[in-house]
N, C-alpha and C positions, 0 to 999 in steps of 0.2 A: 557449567556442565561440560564433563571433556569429552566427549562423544558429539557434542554439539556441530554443526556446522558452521565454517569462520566468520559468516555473514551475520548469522541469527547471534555469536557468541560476541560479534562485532556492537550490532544493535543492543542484547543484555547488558555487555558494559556500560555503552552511551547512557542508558535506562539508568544504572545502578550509580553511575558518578553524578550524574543529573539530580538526580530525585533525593540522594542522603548526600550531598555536599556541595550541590549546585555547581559544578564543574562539569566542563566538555570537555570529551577525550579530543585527541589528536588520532587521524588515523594509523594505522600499524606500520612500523619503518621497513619490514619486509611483506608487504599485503600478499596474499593469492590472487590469480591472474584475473578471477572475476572482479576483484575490488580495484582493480584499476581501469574497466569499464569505463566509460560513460550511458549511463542509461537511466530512465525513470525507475524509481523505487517505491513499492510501499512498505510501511511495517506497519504490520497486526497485533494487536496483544486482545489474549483471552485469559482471563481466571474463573478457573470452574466452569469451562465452557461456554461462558459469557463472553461477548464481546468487550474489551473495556477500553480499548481503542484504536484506530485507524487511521494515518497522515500518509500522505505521500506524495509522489510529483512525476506527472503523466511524463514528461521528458525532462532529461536531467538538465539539475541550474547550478550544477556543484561539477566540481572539474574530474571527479571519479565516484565510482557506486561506494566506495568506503566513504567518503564525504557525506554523501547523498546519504547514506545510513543514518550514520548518525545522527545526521539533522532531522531525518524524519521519524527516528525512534524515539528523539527528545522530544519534538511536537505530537507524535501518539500518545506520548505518557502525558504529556503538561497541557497541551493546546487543543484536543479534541473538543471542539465545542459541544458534544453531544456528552462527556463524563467530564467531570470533576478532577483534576490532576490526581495523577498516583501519588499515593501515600508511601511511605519506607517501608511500610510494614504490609505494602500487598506485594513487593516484589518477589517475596518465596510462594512458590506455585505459580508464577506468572508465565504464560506461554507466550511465546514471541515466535511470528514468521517472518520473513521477509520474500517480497516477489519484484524479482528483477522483469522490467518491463521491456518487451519487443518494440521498434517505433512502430505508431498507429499507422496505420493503412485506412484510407476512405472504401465505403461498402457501398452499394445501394438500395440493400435489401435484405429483412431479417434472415431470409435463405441462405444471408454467407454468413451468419450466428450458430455457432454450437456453444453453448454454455459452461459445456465442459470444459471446451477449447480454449476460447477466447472472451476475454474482458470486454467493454464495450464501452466507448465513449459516446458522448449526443452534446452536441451543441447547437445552442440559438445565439447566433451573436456572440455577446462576450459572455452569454452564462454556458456553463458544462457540465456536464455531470457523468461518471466514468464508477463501474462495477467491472470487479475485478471476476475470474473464470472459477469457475470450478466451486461455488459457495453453496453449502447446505441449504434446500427448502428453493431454489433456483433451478427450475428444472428447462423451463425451454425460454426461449429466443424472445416474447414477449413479456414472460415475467421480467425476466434481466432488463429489456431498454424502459419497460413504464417505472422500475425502481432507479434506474441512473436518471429518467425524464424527471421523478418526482426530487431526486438528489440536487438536480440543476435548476428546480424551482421553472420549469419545462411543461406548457401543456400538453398533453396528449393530441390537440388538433394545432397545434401548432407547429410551424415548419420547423424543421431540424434536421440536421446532418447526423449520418453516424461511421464511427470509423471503431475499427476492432484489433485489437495487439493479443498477444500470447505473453505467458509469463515463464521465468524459474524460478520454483517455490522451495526457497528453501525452512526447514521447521528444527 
């Protein structure tokens, strides 16, 4: 799509070489200044308003966000254990965002949570579980940490940290 932004058309490629030919791009030999970042990434993919899937990595472990893309638009499409890999033939209509990740910040209380704002991480130990800002049907501060609690396999009376990042969303 040429209207697209370089990130979201970065992640479409990785998707489209992946999925009908089992090839990973290489990132772009002149990237834009955000793709040489370092930062955590997700990428989102929805068809027909459906979620169809979601990877991503709370801080980066790839040496730039054009890195970081990729890999995590190919594990959206192929590795989401929640769908089934994409197929060649859902990638027209497929919607893809990407959100570039703030580093997390430790909180100590849902009072520095706005949903809007800010993603939320929760960890117990080595489990974590981490919702991203700004999502439909997510409206305040407790909805968001018992759905990241229940992502990290987290009780609700159990002890846990929480730490909150900002994103940029690109679509």
């Amino acid at each position: 799509m040429a209207d697209e932004n370089p990130l979201v058309g970065l992640a479409r490629r990785a998707i489209t070489a992946y999925v009908q030919h089992g090839q990973r791009i290489s990132p772009p030999e002149q990237p834009t200044e955000e793709m040489t970042w370092q930062a955590g990434v997700f990428v989102s993919l929805h068809r027909g308003g459906q979620l169809r899937g979601c990877i991503g990595t709370i801080e980066p472990v790839q040496e730039s966000v054009a890195q970081e893309v990729i890999a995590n638009a190919i594990s959206a499409a192929t590795r989401d254990p929640r769908f089934d890999p994409l197929m060649p033939g859902e990638l027209d209509g497929l919607e893809v965002s990407v959100d570039v990740l703030t580093p997390p910040e430790p909180i100590s209380s849902l009072e520095e949570l706005d949903p809007r704002i800010y993603g939320v991480i929760v960890s117990s130990g080595r489990q974590r579980g981490l919702l991203l800002p700004d999502l439909e049907g997510v409206d305040t501060a407790e909805q968001q940490v018992e759905i990241a609690l229940r992502k990290a396999w987290i009780g609700p009376h159990d002890d846990y940290d929480l730490a909150r990042f900002e994103v940029i969303r690109y679509h």
